[in-house]
LODREN-656851 format. One record per residue: residue number from 1; x negated, y negated, z negated of N, C-alpha, C in turn. Coordinates in steps of 0.05 Angstrom, whole numbers, plus 5000, padded with zeros to 4 digits. Atoms other than C-alpha are relative to their C-alpha. Layout:
// LODREN-656851
  pos  n.px  n.py  n.pz  ca.px  ca.py  ca.pz  c.px  c.py  c.pz
  NUM     X     Y     Z      X      Y      Z     X     Y     Z
...
//
This chain:
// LODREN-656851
  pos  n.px  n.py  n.pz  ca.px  ca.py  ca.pz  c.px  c.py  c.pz
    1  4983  5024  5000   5000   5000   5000  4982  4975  5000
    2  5028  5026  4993   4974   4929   5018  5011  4981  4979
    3  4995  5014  5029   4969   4888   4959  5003  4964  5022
    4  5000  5024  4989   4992   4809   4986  5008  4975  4979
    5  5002  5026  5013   4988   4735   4962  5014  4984  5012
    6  4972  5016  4990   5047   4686   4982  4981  4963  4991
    7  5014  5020  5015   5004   4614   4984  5020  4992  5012
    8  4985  5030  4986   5041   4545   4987  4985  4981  5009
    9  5018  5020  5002   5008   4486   5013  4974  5012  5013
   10  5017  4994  4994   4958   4524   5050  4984  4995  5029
   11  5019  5012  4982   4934   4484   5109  4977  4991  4993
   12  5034  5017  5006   4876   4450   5082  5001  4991  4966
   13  5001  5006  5029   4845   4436   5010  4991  5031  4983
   14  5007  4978  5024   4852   4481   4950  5018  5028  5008
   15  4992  4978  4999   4905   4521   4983  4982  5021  5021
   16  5012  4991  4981   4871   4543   5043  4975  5015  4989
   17  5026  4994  5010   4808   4556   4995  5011  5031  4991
   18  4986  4981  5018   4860   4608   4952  5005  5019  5033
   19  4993  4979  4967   4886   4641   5033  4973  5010  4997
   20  5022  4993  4997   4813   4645   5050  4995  5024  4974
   21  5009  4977  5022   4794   4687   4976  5013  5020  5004
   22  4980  4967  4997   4847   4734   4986  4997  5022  5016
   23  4999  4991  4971   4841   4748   5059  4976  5016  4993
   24  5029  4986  5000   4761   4763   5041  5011  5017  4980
   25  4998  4973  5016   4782   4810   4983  5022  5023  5017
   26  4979  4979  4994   4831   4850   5025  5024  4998  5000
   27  4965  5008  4997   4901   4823   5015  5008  4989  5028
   28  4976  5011  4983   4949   4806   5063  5010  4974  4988
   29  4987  5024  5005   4972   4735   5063  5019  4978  5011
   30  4985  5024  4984   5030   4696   5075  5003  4981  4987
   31  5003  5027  4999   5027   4619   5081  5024  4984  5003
   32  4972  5025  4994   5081   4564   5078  4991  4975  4988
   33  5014  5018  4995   5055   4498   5098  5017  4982  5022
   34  4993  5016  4972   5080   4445   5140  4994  5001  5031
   35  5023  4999  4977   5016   4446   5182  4995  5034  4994
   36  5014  4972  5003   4983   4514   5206  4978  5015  4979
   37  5028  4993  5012   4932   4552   5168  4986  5007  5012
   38  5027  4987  4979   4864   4565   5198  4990  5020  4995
   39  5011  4984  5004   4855   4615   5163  5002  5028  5021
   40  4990  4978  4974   4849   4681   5205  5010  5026  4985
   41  4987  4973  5005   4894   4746   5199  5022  4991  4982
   42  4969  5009  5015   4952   4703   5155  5025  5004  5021
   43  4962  5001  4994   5025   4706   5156  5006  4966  5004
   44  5000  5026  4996   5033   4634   5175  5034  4998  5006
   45  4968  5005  4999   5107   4608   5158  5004  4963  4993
   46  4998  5026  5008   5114   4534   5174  5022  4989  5002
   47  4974  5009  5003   5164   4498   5134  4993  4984  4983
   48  4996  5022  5008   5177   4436   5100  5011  5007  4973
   49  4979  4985  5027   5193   4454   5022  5010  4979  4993
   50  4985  5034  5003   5217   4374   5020  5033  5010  5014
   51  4994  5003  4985   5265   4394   5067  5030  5027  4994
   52  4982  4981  5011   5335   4435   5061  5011  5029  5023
   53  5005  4980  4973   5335   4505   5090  4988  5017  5000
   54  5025  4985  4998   5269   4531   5083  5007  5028  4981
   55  4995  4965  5006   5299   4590   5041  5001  5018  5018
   56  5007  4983  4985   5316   4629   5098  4988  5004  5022
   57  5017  4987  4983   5264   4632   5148  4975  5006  4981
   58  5014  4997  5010   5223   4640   5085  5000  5030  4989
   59  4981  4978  5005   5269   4698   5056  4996  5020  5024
   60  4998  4981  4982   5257   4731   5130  4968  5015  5005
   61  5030  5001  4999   5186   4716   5134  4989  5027  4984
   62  5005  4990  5022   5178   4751   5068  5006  5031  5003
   63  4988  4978  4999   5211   4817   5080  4992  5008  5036
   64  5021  5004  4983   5180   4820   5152  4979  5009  5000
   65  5030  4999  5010   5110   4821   5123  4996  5018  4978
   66  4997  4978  5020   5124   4859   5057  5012  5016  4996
   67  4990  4983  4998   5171   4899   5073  5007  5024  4965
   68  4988  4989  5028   5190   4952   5021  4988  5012  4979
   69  5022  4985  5016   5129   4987   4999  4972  4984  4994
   70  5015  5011  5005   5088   4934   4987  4978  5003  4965
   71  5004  4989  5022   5035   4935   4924  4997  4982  4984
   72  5006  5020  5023   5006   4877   4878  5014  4976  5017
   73  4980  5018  4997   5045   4811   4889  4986  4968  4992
   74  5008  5022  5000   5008   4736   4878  5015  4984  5018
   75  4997  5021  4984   5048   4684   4889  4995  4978  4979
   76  5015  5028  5016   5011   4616   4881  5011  4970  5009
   77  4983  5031  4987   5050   4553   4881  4975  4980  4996
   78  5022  5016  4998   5001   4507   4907  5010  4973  5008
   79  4985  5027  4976   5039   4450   4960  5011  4976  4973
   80  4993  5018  5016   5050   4388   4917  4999  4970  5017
   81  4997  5031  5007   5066   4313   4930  4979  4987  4981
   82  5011  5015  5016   5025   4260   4910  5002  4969  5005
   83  4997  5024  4984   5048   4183   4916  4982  4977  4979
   84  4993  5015  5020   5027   4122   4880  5034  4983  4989
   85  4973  5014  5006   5084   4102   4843  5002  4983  4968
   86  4996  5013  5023   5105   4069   4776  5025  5016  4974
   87  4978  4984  5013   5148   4102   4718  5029  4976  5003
   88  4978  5012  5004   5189   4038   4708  5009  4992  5028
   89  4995  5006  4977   5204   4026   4780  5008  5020  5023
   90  5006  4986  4986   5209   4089   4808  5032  5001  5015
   91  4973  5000  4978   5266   4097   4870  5005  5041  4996
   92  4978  4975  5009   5318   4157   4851  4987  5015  5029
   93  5014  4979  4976   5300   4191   4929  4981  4993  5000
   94  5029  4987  5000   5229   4188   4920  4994  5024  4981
   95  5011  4980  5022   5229   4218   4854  5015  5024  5004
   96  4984  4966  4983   5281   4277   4884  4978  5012  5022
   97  5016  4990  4976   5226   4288   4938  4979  5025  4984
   98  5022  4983  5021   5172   4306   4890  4996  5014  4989
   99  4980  4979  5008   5215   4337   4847  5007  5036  5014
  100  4985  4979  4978   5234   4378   4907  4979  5029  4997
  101  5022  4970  4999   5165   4411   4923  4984  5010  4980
  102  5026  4993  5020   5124   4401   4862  5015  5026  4979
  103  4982  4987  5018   5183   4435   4815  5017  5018  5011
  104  4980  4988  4982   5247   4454   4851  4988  5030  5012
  105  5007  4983  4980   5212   4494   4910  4981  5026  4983
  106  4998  4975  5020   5173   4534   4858  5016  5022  4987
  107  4976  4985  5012   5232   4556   4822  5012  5018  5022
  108  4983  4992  4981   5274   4568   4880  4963  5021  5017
  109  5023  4978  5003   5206   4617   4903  4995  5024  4988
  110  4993  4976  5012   5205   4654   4844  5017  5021  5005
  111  4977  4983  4997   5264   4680   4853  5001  5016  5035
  112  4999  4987  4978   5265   4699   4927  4978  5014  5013
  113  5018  4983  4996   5196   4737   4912  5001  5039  4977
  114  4996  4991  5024   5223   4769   4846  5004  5027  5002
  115  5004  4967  4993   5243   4845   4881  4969  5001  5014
  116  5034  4996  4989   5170   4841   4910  4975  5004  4976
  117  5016  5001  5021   5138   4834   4837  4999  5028  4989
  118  5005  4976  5024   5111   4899   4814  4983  5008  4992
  119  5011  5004  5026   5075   4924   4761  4970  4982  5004
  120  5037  5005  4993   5000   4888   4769  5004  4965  5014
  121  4990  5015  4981   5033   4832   4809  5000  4972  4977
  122  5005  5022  5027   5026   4753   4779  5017  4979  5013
  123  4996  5014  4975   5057   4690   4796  4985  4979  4984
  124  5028  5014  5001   4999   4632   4791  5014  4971  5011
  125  4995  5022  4993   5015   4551   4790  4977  4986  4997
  126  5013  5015  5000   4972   4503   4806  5009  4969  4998
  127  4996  5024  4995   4975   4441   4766  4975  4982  5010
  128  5019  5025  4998   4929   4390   4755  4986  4993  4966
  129  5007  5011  5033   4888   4351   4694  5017  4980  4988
  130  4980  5013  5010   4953   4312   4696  5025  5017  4993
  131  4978  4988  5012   4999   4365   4674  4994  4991  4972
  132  5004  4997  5026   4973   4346   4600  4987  4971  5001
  133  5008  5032  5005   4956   4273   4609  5014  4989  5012
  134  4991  5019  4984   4974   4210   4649  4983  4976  4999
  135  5024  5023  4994   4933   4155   4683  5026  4987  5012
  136  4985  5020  4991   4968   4086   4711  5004  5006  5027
  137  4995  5001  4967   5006   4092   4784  5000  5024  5014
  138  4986  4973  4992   5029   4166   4786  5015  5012  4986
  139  4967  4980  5016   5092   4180   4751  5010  5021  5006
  140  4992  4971  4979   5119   4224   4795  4988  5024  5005
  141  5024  4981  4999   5056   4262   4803  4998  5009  4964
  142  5004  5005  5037   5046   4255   4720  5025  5031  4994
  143  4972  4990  5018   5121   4282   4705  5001  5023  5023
  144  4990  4969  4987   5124   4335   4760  4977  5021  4984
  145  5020  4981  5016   5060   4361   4734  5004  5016  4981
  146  4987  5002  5024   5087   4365   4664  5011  5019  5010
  147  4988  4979  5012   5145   4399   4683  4981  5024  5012
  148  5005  4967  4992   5105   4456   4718  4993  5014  4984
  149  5012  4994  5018   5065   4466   4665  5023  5015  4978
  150  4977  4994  5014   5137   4480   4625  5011  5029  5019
  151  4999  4973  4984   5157   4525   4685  4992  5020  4999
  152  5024  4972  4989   5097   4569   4685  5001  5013  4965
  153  4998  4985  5032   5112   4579   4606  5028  5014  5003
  154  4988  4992  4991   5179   4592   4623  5004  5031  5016
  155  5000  4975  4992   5164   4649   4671  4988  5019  4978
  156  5020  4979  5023   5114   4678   4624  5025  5015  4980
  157  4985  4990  5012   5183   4695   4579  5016  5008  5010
  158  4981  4989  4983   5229   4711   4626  4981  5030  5013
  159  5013  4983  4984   5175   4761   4655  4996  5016  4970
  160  5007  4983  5023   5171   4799   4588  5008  5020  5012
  161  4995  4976  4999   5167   4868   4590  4995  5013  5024
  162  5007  4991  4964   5153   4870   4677  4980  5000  5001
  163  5017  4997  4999   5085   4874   4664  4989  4981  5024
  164  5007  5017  4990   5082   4816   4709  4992  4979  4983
  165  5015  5018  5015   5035   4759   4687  5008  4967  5018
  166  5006  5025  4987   5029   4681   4702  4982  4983  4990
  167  5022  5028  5010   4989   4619   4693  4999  4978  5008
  168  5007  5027  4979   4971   4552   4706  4970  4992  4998
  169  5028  4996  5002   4906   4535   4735  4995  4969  5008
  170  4994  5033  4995   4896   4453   4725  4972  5002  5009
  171  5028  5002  4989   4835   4430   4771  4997  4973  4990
  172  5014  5021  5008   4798   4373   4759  4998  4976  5031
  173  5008  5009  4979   4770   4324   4808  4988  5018  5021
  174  4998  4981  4983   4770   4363   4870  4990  4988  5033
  175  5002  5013  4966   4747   4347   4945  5010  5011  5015
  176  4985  5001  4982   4799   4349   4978  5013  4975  5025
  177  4981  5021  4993   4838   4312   5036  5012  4980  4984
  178  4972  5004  5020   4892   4300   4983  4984  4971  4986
  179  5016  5013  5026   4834   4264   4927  4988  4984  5019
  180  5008  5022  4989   4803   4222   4987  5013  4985  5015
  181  4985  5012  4995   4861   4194   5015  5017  4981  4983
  182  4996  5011  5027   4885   4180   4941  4979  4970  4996
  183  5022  5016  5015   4807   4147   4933  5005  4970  5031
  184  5009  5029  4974   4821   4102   5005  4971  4998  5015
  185  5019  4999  4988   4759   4124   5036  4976  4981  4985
  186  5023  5028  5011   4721   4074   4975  4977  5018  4997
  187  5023  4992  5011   4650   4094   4969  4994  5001  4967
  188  4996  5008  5028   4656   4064   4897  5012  5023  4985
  189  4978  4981  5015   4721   4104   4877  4988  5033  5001
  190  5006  4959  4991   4688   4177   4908  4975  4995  4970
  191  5029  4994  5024   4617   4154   4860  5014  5006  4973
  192  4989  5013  5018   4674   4130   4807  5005  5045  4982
  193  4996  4972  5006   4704   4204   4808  4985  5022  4995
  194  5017  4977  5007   4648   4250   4809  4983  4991  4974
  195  5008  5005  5029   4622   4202   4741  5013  5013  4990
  196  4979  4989  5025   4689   4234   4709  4992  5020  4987
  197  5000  4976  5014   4657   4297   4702  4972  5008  4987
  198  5021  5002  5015   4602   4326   4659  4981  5003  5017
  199  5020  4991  4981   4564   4354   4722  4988  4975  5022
  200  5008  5011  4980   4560   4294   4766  5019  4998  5025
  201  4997  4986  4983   4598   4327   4817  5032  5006  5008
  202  4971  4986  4994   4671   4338   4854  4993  5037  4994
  203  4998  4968  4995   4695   4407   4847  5004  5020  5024
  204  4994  4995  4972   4699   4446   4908  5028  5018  4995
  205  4981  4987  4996   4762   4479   4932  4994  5026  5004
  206  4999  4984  5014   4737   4541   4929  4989  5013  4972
  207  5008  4991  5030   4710   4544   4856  5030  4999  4988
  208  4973  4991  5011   4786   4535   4847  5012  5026  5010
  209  4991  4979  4987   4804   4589   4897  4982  5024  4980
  210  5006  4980  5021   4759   4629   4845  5009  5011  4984
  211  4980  5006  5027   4799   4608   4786  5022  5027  4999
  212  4981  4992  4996   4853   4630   4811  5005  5030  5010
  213  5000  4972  4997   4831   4698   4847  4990  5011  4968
  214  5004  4994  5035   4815   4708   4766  5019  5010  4987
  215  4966  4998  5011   4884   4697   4743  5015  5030  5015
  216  4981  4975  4991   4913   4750   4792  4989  5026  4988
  217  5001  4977  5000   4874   4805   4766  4986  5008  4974
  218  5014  4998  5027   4868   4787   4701  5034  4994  4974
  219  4965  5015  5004   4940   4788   4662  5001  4997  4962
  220  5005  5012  5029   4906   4769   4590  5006  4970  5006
  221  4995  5030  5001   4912   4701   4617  5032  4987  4995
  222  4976  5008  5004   4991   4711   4608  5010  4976  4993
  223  4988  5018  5014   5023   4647   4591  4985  4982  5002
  224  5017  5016  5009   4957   4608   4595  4990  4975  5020
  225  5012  5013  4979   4938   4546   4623  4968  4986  4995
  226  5034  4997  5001   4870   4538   4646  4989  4984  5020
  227  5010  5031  4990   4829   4469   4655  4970  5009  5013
  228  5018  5002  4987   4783   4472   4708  4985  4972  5011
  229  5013  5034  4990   4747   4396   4719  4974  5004  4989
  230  5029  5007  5004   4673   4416   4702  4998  4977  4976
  231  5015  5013  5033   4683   4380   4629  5003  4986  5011
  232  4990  5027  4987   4719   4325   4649  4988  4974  4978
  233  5011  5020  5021   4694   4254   4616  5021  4990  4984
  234  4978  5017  5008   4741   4223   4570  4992  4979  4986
  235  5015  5016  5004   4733   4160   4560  5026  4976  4989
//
């Protein structure tokens, strides 16, 4: 039986890093992404989790590819929103958007992977170092975080007794698309970010794709969330 990994968000960045780890250990992987994945030998299912619908060509995708006898199970909510925004200011359809993929589309996931979970099988969130803090001019980003972090505890008790595990795996300053589009291409802001941490240094997208191939095959981490930012500075 072929053991497979269900990534979100896996065109480019940290998800694509998590496709890539899998693919090299032997899994089967299907993707749902807006944009394609480059990765090679994926299940590539492009859909919009902003967007209303994406259950069933996701739902077909899924059963398709895993079919009935499938064996270990990782699914890693990765695809998130990130805007600047304001808490006291924030517009009701922005904060439903964010809502949508960072939270929502998770949930609504779980569940339409939930006959595919068996025994050995995990499901894996990726927040951030803002699920458990907050900096000025990302509310939205801030409070979706948050709740995932509530989510991924959430599953952890609802999953009693299935011998299925979860986690959340918060990264740090990361080089990604996502973190230099955030930084505005400043030379300043990129030096600014890699001060944050104890090493000097962004994190790469796949030292998270590590993390996280960790979590799936490790189900002591039940319940646990786990800060990856290289010793972040606090200051």
């Amino acid at each position: 039986m072929t053991d497979w990994a269900i990534v979100t968000g896996a065109s480019r960045g940290i998800g694509q890093a998590i496709a890539a780890r899998f693919r090299q250990e032997g899994w089967g992987v299907v993707t749902l992404s807006r944009n394609p994945c480059l990765v090679p030998g994926v299940v590539d299912v492009n859909v919009d989790l902003a967007a209303p619908g994406w259950e069933g060509p996701v739902t077909s995708a899924l059963r398709d590819a895993l079919g009935a006898a499938t064996g270990r199970v990782c699914l890693v909510h990765n695809a998130a929103l990130y805007a600047h925004d304001d808490a006291l200011s924030l517009d009701a359809a922005h904060l439903r958007q964010v809502l949508e993929v960072n939270v929502v589309a998770p949930a609504l996931l779980n569940r339409l992977t939930r006959e595919y979970l068996r025994e050995g099988s995990s499901i894996l969130y990726v927040g951030s170092t803002l699920s458990e803090k907050a900096v000025r001019g990302a509310a939205s980003y801030v409070t979706s975080k948050h709740a995932l972090v509530g989510l991924m505890r959430a599953t952890c008790q609802d999953l009693a007794g299935t011998r299925v595990h979860t986690a959340c795996v918060c990264p740090g300053f990361t080089d990604t698309e996502l973190l230099r589009s955030h930084l505005g291409g400043s030379l300043e802001a990129l030096a600014l970010a890699k001060s944050k941490t104890t090493f000097g240094r962004l994190i790469t997208p796949a030292e998270i794709a590590d993390i996280v191939w960790f979590c799936a095959g490790t189900p002591t981490v039940n319940g646990a969330v786990l800060h990856a930012n290289l010793g972040q500075v606090e200051t």
